[in-house]
C-alpha positions in Angstrom: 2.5 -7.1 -11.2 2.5 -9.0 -8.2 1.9 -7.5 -5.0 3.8 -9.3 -2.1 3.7 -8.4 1.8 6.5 -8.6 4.3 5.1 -10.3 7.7 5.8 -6.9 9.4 3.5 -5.1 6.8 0.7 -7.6 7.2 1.1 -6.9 11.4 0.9 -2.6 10.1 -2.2 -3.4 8.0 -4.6 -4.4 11.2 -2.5 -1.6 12.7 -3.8 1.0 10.5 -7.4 -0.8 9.7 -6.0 -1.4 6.2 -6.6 -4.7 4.0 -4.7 -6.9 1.6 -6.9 -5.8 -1.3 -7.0 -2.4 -0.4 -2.9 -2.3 -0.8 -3.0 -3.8 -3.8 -5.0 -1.7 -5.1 -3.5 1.1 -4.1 -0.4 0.3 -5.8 -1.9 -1.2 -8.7 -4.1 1.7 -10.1 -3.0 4.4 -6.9 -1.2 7.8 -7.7 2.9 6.9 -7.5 4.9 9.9 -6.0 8.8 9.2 -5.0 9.9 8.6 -1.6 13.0 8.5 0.4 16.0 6.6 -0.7 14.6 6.3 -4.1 11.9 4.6 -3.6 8.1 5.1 -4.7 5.1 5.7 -2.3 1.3 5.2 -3.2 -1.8 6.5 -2.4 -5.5 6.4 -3.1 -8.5 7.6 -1.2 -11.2 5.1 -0.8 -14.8 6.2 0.5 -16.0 5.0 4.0 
């Protein structure tokens, strides 16, 4: 799958002390749950 960022997500990932490779993996191998407007969120912990 590719995995591509909107300018405006790139600008929220320094926001939220996030990286490239940490989204993708998120939404590569993450746990999917739905979202609004029939959409599909992702998460992952990752340890610190």
């Amino acid at each position: 799958m590719i995995v591509r960022f909107h300018p405006h997500a790139l600008e929220r990932l320094a926001e939220r002390g996030a990286t490239e490779e940490e989204v993708r993996a998120t939404v590569l191998g993450g746990e999917a749950f739905p979202a609004k407007f029939g959409r599909s969120g992702f998460r992952r912990n990752f340890p610190f």
